[in-house]
Backbone as a printed PyTorch tensor [residue, N CA C, xyz], in Angstrom:
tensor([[[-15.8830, -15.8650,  59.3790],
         [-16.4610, -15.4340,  58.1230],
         [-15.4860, -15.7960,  57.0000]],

        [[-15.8950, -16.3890,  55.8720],
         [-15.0840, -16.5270,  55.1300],
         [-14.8230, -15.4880,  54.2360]],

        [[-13.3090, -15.7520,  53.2760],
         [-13.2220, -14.9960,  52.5280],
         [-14.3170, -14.4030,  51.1690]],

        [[-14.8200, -14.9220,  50.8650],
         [-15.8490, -14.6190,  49.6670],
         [-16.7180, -14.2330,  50.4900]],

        [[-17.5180, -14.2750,  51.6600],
         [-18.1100, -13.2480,  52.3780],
         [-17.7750, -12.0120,  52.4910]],

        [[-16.5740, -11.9620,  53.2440],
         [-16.0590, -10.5170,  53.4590],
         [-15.6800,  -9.5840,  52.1560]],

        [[-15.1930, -10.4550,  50.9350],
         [-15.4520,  -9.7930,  49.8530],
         [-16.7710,  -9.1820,  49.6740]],

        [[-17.9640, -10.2320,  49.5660],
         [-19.1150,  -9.3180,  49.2790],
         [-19.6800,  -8.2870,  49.7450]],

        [[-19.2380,  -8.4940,  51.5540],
         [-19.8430,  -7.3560,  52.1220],
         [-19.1620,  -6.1090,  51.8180]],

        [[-17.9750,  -6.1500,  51.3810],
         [-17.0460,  -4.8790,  50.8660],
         [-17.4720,  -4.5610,  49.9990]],

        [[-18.2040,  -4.9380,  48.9940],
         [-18.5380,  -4.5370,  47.6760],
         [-19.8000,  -3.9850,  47.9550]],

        [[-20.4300,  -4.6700,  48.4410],
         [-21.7190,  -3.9070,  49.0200],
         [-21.7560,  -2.2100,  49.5020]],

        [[-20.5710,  -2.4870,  50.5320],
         [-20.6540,  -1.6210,  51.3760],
         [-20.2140,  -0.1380,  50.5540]],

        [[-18.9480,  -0.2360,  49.8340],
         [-18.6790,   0.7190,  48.5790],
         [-19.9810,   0.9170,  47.9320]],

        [[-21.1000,   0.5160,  47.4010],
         [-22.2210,   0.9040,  46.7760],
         [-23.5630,   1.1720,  47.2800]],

        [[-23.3710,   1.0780,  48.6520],
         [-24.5190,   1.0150,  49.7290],
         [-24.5390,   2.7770,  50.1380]],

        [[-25.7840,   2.9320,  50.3580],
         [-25.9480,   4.5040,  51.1930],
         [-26.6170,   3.9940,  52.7390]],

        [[-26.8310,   5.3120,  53.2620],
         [-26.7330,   4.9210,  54.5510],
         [-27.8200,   4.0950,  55.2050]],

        [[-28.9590,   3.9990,  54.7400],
         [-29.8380,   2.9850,  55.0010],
         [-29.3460,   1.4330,  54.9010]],

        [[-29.1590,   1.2170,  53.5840],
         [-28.0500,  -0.0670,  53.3350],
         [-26.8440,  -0.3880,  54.0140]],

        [[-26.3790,   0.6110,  54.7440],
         [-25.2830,   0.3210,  55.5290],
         [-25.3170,  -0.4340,  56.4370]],

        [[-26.4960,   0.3530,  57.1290],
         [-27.0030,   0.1410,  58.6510],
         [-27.3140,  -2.0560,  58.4980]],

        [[-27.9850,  -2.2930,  56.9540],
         [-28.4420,  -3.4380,  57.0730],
         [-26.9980,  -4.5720,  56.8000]],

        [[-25.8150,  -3.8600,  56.0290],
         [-25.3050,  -4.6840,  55.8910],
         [-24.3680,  -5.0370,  57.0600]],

        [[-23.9120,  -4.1470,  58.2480],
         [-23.3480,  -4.2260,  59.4850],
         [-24.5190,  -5.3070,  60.4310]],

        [[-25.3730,  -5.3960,  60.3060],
         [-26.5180,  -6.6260,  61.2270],
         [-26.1830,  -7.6860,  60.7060]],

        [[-26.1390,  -8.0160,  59.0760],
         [-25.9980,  -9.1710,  58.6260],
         [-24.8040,  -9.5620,  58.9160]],

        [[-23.5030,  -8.6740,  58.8210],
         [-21.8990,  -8.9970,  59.0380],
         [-22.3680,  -9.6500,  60.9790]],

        [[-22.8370,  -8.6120,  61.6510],
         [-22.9750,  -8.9830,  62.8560],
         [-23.4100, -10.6890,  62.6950]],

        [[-24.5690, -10.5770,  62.0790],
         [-25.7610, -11.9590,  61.9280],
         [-24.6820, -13.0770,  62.0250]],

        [[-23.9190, -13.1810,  60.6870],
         [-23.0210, -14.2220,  60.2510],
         [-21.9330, -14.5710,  61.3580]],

        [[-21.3510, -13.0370,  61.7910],
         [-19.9350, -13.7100,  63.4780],
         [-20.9490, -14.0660,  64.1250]],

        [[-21.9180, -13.9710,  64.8130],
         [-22.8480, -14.8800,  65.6300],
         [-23.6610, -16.2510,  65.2860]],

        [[-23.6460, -16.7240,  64.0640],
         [-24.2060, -18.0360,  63.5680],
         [-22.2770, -18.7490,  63.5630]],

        [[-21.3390, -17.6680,  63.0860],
         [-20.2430, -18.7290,  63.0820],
         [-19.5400, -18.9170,  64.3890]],

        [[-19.5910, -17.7980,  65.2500],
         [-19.7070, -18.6580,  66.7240],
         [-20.1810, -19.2460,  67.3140]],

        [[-21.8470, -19.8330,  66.9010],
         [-22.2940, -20.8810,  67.3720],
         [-21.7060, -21.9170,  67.2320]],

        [[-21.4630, -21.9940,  65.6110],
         [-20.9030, -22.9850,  64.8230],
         [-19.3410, -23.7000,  65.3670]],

        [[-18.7830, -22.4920,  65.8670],
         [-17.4900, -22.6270,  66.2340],
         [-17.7830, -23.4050,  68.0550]],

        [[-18.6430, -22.8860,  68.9980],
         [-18.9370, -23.4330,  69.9090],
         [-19.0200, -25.1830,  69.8480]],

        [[-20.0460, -25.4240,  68.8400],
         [-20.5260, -26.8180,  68.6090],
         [-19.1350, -27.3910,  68.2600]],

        [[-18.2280, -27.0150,  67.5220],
         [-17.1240, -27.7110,  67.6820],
         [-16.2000, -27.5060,  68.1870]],

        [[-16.0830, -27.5160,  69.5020],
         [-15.0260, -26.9520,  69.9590],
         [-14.4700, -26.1300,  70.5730]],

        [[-14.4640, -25.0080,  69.3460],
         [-13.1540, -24.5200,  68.9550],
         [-13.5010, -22.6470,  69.2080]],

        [[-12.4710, -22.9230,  70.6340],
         [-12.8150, -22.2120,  71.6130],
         [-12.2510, -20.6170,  71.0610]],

        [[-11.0230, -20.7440,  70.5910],
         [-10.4220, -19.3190,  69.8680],
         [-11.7330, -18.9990,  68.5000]],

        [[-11.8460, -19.8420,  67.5760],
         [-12.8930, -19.5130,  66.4870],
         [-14.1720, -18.3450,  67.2120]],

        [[-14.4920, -19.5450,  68.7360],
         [-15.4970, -18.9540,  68.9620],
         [-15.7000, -17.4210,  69.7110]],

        [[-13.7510, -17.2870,  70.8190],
         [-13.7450, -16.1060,  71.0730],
         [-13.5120, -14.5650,  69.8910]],

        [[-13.0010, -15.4090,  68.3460],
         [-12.5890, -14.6550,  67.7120],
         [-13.7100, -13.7230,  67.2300]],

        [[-14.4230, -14.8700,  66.4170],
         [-16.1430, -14.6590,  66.5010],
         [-17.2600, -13.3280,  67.1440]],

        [[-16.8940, -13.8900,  68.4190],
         [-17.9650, -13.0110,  69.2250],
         [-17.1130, -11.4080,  69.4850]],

        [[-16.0270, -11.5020,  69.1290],
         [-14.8740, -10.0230,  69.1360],
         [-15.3380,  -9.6360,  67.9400]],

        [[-15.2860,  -9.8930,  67.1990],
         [-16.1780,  -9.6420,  65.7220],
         [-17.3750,  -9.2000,  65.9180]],

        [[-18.0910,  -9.3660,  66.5750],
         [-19.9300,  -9.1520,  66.4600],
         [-20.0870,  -8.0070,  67.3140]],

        [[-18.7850,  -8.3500,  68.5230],
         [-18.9860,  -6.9840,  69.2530],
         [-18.3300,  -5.6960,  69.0340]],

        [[-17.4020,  -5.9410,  67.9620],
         [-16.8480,  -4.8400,  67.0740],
         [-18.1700,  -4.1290,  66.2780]],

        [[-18.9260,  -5.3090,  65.7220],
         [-20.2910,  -5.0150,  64.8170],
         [-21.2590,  -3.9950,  65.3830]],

        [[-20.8830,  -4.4950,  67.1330],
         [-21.7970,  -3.5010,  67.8470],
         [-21.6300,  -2.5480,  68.0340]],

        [[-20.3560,  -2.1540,  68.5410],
         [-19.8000,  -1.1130,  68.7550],
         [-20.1390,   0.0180,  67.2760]],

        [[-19.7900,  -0.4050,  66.5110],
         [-20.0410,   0.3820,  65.1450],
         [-21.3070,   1.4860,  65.3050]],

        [[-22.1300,   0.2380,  65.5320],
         [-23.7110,   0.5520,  65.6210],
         [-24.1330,   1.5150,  66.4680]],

        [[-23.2580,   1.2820,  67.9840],
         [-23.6310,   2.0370,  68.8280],
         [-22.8480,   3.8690,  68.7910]],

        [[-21.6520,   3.5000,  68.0450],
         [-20.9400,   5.2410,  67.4940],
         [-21.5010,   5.9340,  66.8630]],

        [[-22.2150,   5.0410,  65.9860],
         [-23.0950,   5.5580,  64.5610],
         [-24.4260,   6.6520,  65.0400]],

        [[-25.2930,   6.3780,  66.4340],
         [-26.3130,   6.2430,  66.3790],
         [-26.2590,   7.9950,  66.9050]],

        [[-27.4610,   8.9410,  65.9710],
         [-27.8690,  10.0880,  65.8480],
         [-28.6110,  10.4620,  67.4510]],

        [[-28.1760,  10.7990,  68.3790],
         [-28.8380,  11.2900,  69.2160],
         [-30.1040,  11.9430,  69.5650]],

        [[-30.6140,  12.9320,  68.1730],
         [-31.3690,  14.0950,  68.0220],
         [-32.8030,  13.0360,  67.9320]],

        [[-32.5070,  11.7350,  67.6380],
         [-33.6840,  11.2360,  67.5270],
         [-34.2430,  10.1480,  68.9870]],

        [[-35.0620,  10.0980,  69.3960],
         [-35.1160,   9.2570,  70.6340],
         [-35.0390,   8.0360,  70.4740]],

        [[-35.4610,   7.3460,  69.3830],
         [-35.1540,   6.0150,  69.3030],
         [-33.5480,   5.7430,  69.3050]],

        [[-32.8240,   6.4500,  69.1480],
         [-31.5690,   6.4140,  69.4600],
         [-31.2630,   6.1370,  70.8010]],

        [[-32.1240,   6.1090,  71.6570],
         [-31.5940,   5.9660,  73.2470],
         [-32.0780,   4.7580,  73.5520]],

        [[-33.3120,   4.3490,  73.4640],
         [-33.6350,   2.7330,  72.6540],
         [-32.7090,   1.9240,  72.0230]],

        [[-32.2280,   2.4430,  71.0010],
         [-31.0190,   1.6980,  70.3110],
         [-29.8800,   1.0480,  70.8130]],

        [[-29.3940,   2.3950,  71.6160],
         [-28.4760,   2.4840,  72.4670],
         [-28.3840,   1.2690,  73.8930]],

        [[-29.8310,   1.3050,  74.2460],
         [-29.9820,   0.5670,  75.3280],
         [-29.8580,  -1.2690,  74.5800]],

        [[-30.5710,  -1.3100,  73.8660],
         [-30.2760,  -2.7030,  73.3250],
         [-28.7360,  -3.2030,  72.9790]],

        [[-27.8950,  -1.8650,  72.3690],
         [-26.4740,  -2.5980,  71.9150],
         [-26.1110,  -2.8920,  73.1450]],

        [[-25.9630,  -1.8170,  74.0550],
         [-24.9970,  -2.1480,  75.2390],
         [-25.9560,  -3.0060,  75.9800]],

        [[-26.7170,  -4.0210,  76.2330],
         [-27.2970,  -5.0190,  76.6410],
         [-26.8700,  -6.3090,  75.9580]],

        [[-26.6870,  -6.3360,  74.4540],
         [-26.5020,  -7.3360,  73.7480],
         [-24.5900,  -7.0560,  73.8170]],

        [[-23.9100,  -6.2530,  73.8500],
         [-22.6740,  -6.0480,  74.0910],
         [-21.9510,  -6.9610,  75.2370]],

        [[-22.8210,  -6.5530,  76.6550],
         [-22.3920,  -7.2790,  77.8870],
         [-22.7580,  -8.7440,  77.8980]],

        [[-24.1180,  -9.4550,  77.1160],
         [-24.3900, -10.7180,  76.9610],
         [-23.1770, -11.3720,  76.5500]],

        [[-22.8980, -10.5830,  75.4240],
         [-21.9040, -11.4080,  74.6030],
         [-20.5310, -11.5240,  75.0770]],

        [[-20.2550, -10.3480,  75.8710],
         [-18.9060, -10.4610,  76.4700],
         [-18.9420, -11.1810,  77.3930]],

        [[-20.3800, -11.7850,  77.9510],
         [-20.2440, -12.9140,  78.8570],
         [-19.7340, -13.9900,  79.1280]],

        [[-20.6210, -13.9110,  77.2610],
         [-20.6560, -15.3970,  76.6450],
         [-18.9170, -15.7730,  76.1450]],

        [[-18.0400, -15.2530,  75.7110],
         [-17.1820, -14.5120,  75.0050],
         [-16.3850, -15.3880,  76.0320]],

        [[-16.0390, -14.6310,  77.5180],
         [-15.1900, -14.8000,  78.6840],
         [-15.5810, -16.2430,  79.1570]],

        [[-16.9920, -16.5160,  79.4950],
         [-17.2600, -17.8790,  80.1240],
         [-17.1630, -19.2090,  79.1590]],

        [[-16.7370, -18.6450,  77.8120],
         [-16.9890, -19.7920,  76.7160],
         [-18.5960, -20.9760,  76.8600]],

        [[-19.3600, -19.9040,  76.6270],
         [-20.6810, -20.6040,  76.8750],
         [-21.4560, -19.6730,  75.9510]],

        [[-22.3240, -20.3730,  75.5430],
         [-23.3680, -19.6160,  74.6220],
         [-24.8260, -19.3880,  74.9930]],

        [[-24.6700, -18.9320,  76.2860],
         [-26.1650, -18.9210,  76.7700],
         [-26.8780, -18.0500,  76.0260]],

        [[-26.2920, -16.9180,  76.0320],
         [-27.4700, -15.8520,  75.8040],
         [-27.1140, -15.8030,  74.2720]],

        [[-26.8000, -16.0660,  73.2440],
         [-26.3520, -16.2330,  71.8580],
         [-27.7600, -16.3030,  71.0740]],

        [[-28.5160, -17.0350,  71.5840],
         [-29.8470, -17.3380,  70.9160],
         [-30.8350, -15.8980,  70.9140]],

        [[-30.9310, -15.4070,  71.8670],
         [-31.9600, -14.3400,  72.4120],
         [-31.1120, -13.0500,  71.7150]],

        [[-29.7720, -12.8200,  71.3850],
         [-29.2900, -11.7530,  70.7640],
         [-29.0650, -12.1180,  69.5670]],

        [[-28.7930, -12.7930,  68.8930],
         [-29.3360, -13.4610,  67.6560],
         [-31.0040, -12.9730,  67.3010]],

        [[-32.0190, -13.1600,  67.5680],
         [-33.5870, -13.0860,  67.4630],
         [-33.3050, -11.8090,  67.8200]],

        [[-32.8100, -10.8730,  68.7040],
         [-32.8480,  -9.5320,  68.5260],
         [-32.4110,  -8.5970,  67.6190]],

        [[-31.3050,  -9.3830,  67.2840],
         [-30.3350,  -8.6370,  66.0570],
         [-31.3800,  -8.8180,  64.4510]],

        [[-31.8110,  -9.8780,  64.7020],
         [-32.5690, -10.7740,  63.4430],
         [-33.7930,  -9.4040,  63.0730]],

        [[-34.7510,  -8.9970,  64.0950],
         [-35.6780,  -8.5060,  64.0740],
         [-35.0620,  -6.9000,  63.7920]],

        [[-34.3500,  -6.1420,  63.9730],
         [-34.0990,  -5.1100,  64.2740],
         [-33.2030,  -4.9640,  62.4800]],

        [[-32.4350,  -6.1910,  62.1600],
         [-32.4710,  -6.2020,  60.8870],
         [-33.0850,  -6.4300,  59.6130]],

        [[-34.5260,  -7.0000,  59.6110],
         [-35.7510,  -6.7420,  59.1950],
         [-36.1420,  -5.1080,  58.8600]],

        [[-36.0150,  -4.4240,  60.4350],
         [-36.9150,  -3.2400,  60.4170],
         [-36.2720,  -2.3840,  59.8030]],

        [[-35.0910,  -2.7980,  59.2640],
         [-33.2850,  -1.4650,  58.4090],
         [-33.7760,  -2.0190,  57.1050]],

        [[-33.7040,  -3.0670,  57.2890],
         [-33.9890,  -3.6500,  55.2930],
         [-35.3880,  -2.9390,  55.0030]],

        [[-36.5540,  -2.8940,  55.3910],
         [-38.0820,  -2.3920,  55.0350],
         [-37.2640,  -1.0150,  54.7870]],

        [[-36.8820,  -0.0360,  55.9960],
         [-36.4380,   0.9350,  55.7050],
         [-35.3470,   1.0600,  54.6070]],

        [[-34.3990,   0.4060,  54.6100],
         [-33.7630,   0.7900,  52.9520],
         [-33.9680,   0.7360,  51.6100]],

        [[-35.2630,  -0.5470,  51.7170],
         [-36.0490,  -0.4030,  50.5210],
         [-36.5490,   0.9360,  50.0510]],

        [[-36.6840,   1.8620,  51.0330],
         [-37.6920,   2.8730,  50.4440],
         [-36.5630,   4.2970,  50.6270]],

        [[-35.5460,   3.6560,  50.6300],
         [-34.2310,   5.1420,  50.8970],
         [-33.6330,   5.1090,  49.4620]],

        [[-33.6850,   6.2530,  48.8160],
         [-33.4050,   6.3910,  47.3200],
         [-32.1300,   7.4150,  47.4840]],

        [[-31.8710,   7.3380,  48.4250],
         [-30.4930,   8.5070,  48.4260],
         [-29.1860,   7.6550,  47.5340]],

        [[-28.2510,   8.2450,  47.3550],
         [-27.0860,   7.6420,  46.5170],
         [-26.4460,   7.4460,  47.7060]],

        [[-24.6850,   6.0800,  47.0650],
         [-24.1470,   5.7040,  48.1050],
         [-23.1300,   6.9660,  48.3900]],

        [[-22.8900,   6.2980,  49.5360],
         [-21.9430,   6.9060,  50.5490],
         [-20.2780,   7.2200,  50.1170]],

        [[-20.1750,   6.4940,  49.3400],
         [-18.7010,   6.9570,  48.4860],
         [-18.5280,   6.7140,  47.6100]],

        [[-17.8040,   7.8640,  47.2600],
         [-17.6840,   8.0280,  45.5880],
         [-16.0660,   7.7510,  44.9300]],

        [[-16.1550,   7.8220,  44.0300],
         [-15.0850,   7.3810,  43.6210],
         [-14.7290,   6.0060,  43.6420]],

        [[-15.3500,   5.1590,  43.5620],
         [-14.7590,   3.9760,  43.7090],
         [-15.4410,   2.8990,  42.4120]],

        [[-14.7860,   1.9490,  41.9690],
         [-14.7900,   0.6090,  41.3550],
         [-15.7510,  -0.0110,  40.8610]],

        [[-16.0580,   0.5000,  39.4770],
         [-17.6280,  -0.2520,  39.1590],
         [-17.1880,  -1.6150,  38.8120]],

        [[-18.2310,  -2.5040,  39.5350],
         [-18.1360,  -4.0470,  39.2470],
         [-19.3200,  -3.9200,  38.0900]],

        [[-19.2570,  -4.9170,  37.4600],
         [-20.4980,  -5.2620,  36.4710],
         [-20.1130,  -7.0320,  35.9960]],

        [[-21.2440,  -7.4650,  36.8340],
         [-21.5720,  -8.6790,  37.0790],
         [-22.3840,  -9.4900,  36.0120]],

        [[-21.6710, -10.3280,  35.1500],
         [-22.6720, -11.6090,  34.4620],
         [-22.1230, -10.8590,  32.8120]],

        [[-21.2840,  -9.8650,  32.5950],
         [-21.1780,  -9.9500,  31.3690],
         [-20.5080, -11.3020,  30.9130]],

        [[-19.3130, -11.3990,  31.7840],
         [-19.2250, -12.8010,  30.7940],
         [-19.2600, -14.1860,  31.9830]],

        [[-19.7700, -14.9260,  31.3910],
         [-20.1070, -16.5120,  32.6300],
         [-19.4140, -17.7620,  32.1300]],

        [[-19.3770, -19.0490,  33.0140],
         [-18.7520, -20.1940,  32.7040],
         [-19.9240, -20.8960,  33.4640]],

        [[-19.2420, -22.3750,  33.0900],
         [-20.6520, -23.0280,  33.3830],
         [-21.4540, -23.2390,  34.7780]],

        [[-20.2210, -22.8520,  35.6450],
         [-20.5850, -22.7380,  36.8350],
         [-20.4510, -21.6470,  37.8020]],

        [[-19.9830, -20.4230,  37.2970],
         [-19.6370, -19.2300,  38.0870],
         [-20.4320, -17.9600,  37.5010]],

        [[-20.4050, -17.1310,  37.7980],
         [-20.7170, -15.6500,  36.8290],
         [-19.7570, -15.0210,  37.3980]],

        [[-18.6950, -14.3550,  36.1490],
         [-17.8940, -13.8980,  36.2040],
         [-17.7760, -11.9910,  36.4720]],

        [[-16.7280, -11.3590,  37.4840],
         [-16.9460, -10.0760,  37.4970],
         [-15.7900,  -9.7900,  36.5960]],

        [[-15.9690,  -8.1750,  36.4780],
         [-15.2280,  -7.1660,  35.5340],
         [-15.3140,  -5.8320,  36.3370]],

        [[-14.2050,  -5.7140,  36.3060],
         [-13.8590,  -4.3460,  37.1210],
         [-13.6230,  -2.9120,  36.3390]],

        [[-13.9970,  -2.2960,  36.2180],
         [-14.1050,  -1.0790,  35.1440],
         [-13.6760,  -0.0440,  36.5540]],

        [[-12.9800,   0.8680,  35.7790],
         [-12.0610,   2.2690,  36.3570],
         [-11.6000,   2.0030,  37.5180]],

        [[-10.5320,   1.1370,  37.0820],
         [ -9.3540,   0.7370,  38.0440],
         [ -8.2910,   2.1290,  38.2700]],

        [[ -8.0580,   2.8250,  39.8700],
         [ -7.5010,   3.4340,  39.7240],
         [ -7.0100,   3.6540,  40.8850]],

        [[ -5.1120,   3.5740,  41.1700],
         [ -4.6480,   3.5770,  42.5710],
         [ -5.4490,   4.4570,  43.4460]],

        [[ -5.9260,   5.6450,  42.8800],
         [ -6.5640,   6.9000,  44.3500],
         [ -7.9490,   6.7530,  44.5470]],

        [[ -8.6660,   5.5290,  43.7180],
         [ -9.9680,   5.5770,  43.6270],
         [-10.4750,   5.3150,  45.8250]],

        [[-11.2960,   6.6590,  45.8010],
         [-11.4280,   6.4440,  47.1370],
         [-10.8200,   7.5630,  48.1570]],

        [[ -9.7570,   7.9660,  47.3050],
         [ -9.0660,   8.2320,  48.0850],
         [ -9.5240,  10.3370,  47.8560]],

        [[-10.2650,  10.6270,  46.5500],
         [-10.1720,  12.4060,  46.3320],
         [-11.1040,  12.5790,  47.3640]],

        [[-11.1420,  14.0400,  47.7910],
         [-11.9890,  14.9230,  48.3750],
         [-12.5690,  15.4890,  48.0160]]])
């Protein structure tokens, strides 16, 4: 993942509530699994183990996260740790068999978080932190950010 990725998803993630969360951890997942393909096709065997340690970190997340009280949670559950062991397959044997089929699973299941966060009006998840405000001032080829209430503890009160 590159750097200006992982920036965005941080910025996101500071302004995201928990519906939005859920979608932006699939897409982080989405991206280590398109760049370990990527990394497969050439090669480049560390990229690609680094990669898939990444996606299955993504999973893991997913699978700590998940609310018990509801049953689709055991559903949930059953898919990470299915797509978990694929990948650690794939991961150890340096082969990308099953990459495609957990990819199209991850794909669909991140669809069904985005519909749902469209319609989640709750506020984000942490406060205190760093308003960006985007496009006040531009150049001919960038749009420039501005960081308003810069502050060492931002993040950090209770």
């Amino acid at each position: 993942m590159t750097t200006e990725k992982k920036q965005t998803f941080t910025r996101r993630i500071t302004q995201a509530n928990r519906s939005q969360l859920v979608v932006i951890v699939y897409e982080m997942l989405l991206v280590y699994l398109e760049d370990a393909m990527n990394a497969y096709e050439e090669d480049k065997k560390e990229d690609f183990r680094e990669n898939l340690r990444m996606a299955r970190e993504c999973i893991g997340q997913m699978r700590t996260s998940l609310n018990f009280d509801y049953n689709i949670s055991r559903n949930l559950f059953a898919i990470y740790c299915f797509a978990d062991r694929e990948i650690a397959k794939d991961m150890y044997s340096l082969k990308k068999e099953n990459l495609d089929v957990i990819k199209m699973i991850f794909t669909k299941l991140h669809d069904a978080y985005y519909v749902v966060s469209t319609k989640d009006e709750s506020g984000p998840l942490m406060d205190n932190i760093q308003t960006v405000y985007a496009g006040l001032t531009y150049s001919k080829s960038d749009l420039n950010e501005d960081f308003m209430n810069y502050d060492i503890k931002r993040g950090y009160l209770a």
